[in-house]
C-alpha positions as CSV (number, residue, x, y, z in Angstrom):
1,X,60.6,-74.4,-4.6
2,X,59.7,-72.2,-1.5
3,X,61.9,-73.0,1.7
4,X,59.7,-72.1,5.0
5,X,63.4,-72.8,6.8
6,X,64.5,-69.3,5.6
7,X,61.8,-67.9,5.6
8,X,60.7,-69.0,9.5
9,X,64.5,-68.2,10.5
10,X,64.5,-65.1,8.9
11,X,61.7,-63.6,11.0
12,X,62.2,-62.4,14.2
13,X,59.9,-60.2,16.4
14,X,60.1,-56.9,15.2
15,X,60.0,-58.4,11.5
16,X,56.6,-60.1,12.4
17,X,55.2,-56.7,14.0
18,X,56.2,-55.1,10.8
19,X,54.3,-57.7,8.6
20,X,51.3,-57.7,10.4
21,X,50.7,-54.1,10.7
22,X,49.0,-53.7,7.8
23,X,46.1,-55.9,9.4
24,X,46.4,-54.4,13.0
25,X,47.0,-50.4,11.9
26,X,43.3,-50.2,10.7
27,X,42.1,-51.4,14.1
28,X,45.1,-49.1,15.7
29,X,43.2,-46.1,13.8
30,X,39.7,-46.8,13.5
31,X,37.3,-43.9,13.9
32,X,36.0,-43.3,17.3
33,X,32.7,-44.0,16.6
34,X,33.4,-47.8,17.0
35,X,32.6,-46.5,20.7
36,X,29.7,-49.0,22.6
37,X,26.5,-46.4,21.7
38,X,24.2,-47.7,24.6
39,X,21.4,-47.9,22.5
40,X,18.1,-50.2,23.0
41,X,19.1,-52.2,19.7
42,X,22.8,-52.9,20.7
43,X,23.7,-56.7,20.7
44,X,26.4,-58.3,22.0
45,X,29.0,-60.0,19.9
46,X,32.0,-62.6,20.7
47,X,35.1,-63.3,18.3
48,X,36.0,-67.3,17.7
49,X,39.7,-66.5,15.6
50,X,41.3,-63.3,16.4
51,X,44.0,-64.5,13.4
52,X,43.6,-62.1,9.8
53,X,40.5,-63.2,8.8
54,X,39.0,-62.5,12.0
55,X,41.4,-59.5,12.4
56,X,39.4,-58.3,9.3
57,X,35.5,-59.0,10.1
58,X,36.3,-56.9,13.4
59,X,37.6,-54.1,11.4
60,X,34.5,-54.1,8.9
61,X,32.1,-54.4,12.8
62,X,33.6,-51.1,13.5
63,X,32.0,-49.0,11.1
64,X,28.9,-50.3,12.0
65,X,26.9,-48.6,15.1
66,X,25.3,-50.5,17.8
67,X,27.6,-53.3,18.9
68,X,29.1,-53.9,22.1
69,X,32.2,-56.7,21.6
70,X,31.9,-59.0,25.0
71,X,34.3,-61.5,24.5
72,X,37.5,-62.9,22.0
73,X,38.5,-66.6,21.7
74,X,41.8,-67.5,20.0
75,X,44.3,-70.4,21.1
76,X,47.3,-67.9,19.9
77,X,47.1,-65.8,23.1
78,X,50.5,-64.1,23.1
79,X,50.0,-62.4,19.3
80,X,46.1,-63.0,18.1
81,X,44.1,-63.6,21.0
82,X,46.1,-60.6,23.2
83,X,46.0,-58.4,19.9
84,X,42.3,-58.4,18.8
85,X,41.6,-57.9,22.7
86,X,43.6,-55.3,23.5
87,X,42.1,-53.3,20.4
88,X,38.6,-54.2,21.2
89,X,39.4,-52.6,24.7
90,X,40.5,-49.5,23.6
91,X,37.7,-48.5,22.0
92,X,35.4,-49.3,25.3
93,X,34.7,-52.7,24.4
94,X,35.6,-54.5,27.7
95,X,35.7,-58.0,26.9
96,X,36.7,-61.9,28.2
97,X,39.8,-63.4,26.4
98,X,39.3,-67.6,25.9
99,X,41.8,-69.7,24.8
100,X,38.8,-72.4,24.9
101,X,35.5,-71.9,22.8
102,X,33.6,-73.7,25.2
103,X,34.5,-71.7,28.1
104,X,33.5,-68.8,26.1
105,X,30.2,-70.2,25.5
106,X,30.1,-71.5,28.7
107,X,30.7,-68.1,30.8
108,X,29.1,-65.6,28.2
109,X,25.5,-65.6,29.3
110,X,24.1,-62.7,27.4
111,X,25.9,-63.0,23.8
112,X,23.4,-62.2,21.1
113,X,25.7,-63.1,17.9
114,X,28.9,-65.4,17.4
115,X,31.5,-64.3,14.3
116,X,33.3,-67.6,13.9
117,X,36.9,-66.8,11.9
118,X,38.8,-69.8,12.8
119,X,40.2,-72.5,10.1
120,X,37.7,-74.3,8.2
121,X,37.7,-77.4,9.8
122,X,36.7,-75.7,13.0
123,X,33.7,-74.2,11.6
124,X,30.9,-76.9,12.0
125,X,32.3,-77.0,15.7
126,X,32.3,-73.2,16.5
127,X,29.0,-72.7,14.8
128,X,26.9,-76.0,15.9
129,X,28.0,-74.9,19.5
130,X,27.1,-71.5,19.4
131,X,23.5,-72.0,17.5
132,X,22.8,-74.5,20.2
133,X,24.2,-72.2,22.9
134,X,21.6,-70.0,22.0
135,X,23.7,-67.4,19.4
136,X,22.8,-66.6,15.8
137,X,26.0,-66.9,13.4
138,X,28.2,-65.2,11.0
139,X,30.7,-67.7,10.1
140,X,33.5,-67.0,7.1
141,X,33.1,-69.2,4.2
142,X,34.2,-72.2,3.5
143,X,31.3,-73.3,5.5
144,X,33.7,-76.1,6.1
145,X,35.7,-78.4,4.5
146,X,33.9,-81.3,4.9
147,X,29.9,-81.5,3.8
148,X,29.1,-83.6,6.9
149,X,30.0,-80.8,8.8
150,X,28.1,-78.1,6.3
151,X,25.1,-80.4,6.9
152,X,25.2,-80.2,10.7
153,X,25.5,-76.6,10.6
154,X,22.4,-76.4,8.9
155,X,21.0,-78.6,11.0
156,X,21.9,-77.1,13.6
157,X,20.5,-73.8,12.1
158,X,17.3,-75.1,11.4
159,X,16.8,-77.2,14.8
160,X,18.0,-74.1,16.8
161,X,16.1,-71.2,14.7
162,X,19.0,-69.2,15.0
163,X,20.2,-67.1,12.1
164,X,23.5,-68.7,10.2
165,X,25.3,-65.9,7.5
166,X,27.9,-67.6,5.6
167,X,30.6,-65.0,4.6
168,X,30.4,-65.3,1.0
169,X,30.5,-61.1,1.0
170,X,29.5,-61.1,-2.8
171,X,25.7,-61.5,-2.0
172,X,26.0,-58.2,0.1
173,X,28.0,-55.9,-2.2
174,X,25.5,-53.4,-3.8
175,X,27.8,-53.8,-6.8
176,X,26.9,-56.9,-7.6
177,X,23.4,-57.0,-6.4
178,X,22.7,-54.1,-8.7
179,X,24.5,-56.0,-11.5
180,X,22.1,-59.1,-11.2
181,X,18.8,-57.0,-10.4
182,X,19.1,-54.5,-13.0
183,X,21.5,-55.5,-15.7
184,X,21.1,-59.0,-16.1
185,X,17.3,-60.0,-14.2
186,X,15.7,-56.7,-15.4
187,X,17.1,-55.2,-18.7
188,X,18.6,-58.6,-19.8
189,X,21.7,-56.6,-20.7
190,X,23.3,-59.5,-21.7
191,X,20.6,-61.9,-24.0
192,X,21.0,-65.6,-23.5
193,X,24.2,-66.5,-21.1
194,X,26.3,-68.8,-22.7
195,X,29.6,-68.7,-21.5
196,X,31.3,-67.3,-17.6
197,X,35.0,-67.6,-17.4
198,X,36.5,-66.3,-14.0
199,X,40.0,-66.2,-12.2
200,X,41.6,-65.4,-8.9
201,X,45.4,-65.2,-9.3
202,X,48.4,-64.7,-6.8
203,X,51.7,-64.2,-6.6
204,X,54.1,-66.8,-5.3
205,X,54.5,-66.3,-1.3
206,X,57.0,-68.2,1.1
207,X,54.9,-70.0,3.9
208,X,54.0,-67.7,6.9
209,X,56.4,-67.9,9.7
210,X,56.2,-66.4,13.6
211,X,58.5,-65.1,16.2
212,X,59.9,-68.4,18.2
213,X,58.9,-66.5,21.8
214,X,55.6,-66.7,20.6
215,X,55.3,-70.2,19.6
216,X,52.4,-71.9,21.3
217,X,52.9,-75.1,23.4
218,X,52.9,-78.5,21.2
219,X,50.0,-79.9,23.8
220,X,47.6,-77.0,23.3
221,X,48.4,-77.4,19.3
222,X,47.4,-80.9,19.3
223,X,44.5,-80.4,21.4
224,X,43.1,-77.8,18.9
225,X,44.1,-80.1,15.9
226,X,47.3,-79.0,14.6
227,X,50.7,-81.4,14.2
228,X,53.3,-78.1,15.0
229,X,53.4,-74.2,14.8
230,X,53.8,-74.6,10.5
231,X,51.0,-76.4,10.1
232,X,48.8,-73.7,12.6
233,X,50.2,-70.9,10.6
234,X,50.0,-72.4,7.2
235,X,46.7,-74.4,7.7
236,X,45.1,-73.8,4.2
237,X,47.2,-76.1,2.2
238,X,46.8,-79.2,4.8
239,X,44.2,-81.5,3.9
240,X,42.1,-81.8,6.8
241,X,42.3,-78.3,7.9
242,X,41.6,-76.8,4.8
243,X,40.5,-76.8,0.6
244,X,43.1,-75.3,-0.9
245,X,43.2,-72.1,-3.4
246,X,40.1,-73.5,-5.0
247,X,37.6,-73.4,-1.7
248,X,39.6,-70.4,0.1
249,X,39.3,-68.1,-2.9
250,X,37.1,-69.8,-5.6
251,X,34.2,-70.3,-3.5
252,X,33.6,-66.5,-3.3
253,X,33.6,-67.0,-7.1
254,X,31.7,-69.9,-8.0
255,X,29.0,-69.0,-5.5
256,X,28.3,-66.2,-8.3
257,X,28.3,-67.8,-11.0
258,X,25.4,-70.0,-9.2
259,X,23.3,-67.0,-8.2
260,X,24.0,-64.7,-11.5
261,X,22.4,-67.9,-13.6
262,X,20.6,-69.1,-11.0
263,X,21.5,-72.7,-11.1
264,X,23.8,-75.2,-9.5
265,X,26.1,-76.7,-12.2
266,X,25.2,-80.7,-13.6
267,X,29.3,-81.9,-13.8
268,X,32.8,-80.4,-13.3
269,X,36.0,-81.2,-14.4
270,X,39.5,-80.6,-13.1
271,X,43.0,-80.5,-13.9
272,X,45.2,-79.1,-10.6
273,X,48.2,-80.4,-8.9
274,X,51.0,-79.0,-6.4
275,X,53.0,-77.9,-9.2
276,X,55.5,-75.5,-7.5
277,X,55.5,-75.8,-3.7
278,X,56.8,-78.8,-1.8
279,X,54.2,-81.4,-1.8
280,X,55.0,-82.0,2.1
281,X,53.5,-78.7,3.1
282,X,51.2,-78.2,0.4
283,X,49.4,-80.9,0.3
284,X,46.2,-78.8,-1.6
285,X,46.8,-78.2,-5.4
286,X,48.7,-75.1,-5.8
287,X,47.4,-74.6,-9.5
288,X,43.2,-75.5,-10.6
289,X,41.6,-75.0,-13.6
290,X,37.8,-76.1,-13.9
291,X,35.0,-76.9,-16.2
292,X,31.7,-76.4,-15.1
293,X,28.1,-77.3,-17.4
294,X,25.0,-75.4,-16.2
295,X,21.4,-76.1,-17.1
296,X,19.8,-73.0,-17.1
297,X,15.6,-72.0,-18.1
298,X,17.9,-70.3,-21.1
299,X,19.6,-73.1,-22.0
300,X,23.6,-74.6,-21.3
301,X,26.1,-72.6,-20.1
302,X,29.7,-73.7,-19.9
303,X,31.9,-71.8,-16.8
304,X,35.8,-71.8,-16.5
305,X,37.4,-71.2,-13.7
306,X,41.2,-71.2,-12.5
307,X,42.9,-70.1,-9.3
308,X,46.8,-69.9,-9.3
309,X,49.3,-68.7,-6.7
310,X,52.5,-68.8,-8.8
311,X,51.4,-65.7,-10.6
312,X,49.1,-62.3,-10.0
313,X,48.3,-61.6,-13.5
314,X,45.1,-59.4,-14.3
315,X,44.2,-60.8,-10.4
316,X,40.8,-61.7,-9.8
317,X,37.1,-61.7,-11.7
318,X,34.3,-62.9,-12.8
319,X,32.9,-62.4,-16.8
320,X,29.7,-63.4,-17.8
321,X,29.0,-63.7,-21.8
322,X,25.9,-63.3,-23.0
323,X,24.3,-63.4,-27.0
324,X,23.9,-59.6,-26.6
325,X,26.6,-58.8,-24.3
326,X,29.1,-59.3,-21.5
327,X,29.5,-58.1,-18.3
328,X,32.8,-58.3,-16.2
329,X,33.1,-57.2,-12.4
330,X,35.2,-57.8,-9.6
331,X,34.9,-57.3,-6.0
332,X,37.8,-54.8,-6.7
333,X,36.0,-51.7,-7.8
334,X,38.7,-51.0,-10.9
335,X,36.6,-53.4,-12.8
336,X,32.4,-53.4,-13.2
337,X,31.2,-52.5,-16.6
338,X,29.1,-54.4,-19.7
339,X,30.0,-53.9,-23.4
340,X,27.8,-54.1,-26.3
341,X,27.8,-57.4,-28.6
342,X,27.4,-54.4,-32.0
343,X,26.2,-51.3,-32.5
344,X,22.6,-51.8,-33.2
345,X,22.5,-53.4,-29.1
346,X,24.6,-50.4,-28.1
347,X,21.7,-47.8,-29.5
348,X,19.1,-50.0,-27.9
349,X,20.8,-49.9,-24.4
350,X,20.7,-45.8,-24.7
351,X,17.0,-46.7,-22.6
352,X,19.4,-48.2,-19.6
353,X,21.0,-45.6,-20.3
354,X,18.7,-42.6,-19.3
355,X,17.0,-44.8,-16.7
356,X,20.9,-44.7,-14.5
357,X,21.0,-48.5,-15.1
358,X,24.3,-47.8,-16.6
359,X,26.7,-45.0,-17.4
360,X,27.3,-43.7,-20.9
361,X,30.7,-44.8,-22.0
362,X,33.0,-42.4,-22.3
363,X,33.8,-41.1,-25.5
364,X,37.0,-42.1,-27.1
365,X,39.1,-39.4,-29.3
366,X,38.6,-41.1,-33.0
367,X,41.7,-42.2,-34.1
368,X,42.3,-40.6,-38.0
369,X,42.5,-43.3,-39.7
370,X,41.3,-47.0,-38.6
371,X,44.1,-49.9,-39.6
372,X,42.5,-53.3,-39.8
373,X,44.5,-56.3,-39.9
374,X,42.5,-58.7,-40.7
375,X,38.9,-59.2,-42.2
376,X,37.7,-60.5,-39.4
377,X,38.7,-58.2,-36.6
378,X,36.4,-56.5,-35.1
379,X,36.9,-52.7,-33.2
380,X,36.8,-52.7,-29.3
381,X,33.1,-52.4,-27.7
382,X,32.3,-49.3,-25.6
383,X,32.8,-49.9,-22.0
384,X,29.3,-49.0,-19.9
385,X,30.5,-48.8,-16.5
386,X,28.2,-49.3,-13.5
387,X,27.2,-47.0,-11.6
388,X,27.3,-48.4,-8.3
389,X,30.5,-47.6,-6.3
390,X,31.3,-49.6,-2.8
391,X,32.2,-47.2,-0.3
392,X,32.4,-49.7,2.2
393,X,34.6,-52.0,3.5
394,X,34.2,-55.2,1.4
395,X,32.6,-57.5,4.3
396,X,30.4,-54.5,6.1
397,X,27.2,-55.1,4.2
398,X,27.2,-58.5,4.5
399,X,27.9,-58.1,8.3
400,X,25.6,-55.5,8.3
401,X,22.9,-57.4,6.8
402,X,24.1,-60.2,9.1
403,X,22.8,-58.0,12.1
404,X,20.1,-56.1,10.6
405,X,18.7,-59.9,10.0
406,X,18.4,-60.5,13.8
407,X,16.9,-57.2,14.4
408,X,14.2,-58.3,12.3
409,X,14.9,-55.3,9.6
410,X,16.2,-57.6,6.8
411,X,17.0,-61.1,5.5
412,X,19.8,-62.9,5.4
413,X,21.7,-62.8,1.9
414,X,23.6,-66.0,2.4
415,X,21.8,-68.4,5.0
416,X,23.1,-72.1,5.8
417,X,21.2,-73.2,2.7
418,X,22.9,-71.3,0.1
419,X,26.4,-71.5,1.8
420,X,25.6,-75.1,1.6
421,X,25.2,-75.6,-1.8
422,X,28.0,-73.3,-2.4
423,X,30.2,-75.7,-0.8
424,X,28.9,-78.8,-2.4
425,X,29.7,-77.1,-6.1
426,X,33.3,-75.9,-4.6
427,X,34.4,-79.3,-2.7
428,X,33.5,-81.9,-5.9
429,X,36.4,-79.9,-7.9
430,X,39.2,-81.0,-6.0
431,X,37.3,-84.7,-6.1
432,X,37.0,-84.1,-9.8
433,X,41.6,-83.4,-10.2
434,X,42.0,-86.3,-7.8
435,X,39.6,-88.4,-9.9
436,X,40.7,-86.9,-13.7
437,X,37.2,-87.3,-15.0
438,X,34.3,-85.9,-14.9
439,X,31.8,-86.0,-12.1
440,X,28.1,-85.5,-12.2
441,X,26.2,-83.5,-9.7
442,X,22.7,-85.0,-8.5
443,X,19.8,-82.2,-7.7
444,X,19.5,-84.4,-4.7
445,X,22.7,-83.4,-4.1
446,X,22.0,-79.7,-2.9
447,X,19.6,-80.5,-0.4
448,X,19.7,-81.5,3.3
């Protein structure tokens, strides 16, 4: 079992700094260019959640030209409010600090865009407020943890006729928009889909502690929806607050296995459980393994999925498993290439080939003689990478897109809708461990 005791009382202030650097140095360094560029096009931004995740999305905003940072919102003023702040002034960004979202929205007259980075059960809040304060949104994903507050988001969205971007960064990465477009829309790499298995694991990780000077007041914690400091720092396990494993890193996930066979699943089931942490603090399931049945124009498909955090083996992807081949990618670029089902489909994807669809594999030294073990086994397939890279950061397209969306020069890649039915697929599977059966989804189901 993991003891937050030790962990919290072995922290003190310089420890903290040191932990958190790797989040703060890239703002600390960031290239000049993050400079205001007084442009016609430039819009002004606020920050709801100066904590990592929002730490994060500012980081991505600064390699991306034409964005002046007005004001930052965080009820953590000593460490995240005073840190995201401070940085955002440094590059010429002179902007309000709020310990209150609504005296942000209140004050800030002239904000063109919201990012909302704050816990999920904040995020129908944040994001109803700012579309009806006038504000298009990016909020992170989960949408939120409850669908009545997904709904009223995109309610919201659609009463308001503000833009809503749901940070579900997949549907921006060229990666994996060239891997849907061209491998598996187009050339039909793969034949008939079958079968997706994916993963995200991590290592075991003692709760998140904070210097004691910095601990905020236990009224203001309450009034923002938190019991004490532990539960603020360590709101993803909470029920309430957050989903667990399976909504904080699944849904990026699962919302791809929807879009890549373009379907919402028909039934789930779940096994999961708080297996290793103390149940008191980790109220979530630490472990989830999933079952998903899809109906596609192709036929079934049957998708597992598991998320751990006892264990960071082989980390996280998605593989989809098709008649004629399989294709596995990651939003980590070490992994994003399709192999061939035999020989006679590897000869006929020589086309893809020469059209830059794909790489050629690389050629392998032939070893001089070939054992086999067994009758049945079969040699390893050649490995036809993609040939997309990411150069980018892994949210700046999708923020990018976000903006080039309310500059009228795109479309959104994950509006309210789609981040709504992600979150309907992603919040039945911890129904379905709780319930130990399986649960059917109704088409009715997906739509507001």
């Amino acid at each position: 079992m993991m003891n937050k005791d030790k962990n919290e009382k072995g922290m003190n202030r310089r420890t903290f700094l040191r932990s958190t650097a790797a989040v703060g140095a890239s703002l600390v360094f960031a290239p000049k260019s993050f400079g205001v560029e007084g442009g016609t096009e430039d819009l002004n931004v606020a920050v709801i959640g100066g904590g990592a995740e929002g730490q994060v999305l500012v980081d991505a905003c600064m390699k991306i030209k034409g964005l002046r940072f007005k004001a930052v919102c965080d009820i953590w003023k000593d460490v995240n409010l005073r840190r995201v702040s401070r940085r955002l002034k440094a590059y010429k960004h002179i902007n309000n600090s709020y310990v209150d979202y609504k005296e942000l929205l209140a004050a800030e007259k002239d904000l063109d865009a919201v990012i909302v980075a704050t816990p999920d059960f904040w995020h129908a809040d944040h994001t109803v407020d700012s579309l009806k304060a006038g504000h298009h949104v990016y909020c992170e994903k989960e949408m939120s943890n409850t669908l009545e507050g997904a709904k009223r988001m995109v309610e919201a969205a659609k009463e308001t006729k503000k833009l809503l971007q749901i940070g579900h960064q997949r549907r921006s990465n060229p990666r994996y928009i060239h891997s849907y477009d061209k491998l598996v829309k187009d050339a039909k790499l793969l034949g008939r889909i079958t079968t997706v298995n994916g993963q995200w694991n991590r290592a075991a990780k003692p709760d998140l502690g904070w210097p004691k000077n910095t601990t905020i007041d236990q009224a203001t914690l309450e009034k923002y929806g938190f019991k004490n400091m532990h539960q603020f720092k360590n709101w993803r396990w909470y029920k309430g607050l957050g989903g667990g494993p399976i909504v904080d890193l699944g849904s990026h996930q699962i919302d791809i296995y929807s879009w890549f066979l373009g379907s919402n699943p028909v039934s789930v089931i779940a096994s999961g459980g708080t297996d290793y942490y103390e149940k008191a603090t980790h109220e979530w399931y630490d472990t989830v393994m999933a079952i998903f049945e899809y109906e596609t124009k192709a036929g079934k498909v049957r998708a597992a999925y598991q998320t751990i955090t006892t264990n960071s083996s082989q980390g996280y992807y998605e593989t989809f498993m098709g008649d004629e081949g399989t294709l596995q990618i990651s939003e980590a670029s070490a992994r994003g290439a399709v192999y061939p089902e035999s020989p006679a489909i590897s000869e006929k994807w020589d086309q893809w080939v020469k059209a830059g669809i794909i790489n050629e594999p690389k050629k392998k030294e032939e070893p001089k003689e070939v054992k086999v073990l067994d009758v049945r086994e079969t040699l390893a397939p050649p490995a036809y990478e993609i040939p997309v890279k990411m150069e980018k950061k892994y949210h700046q397209p999708h923020l990018e897109n976000f903006f080039d969306s309310i500059r009228g020069k795109a479309k959104l890649n994950c509006p309210a809708e789609v981040g709504y039915e992600t979150a309907v697929t992603v919040l039945k599977v911890n129904e379905a461990v709780e319930a130990a059966k399986r649960l059917e989804f109704k088409p009715e189901e997906f739509k507001i």
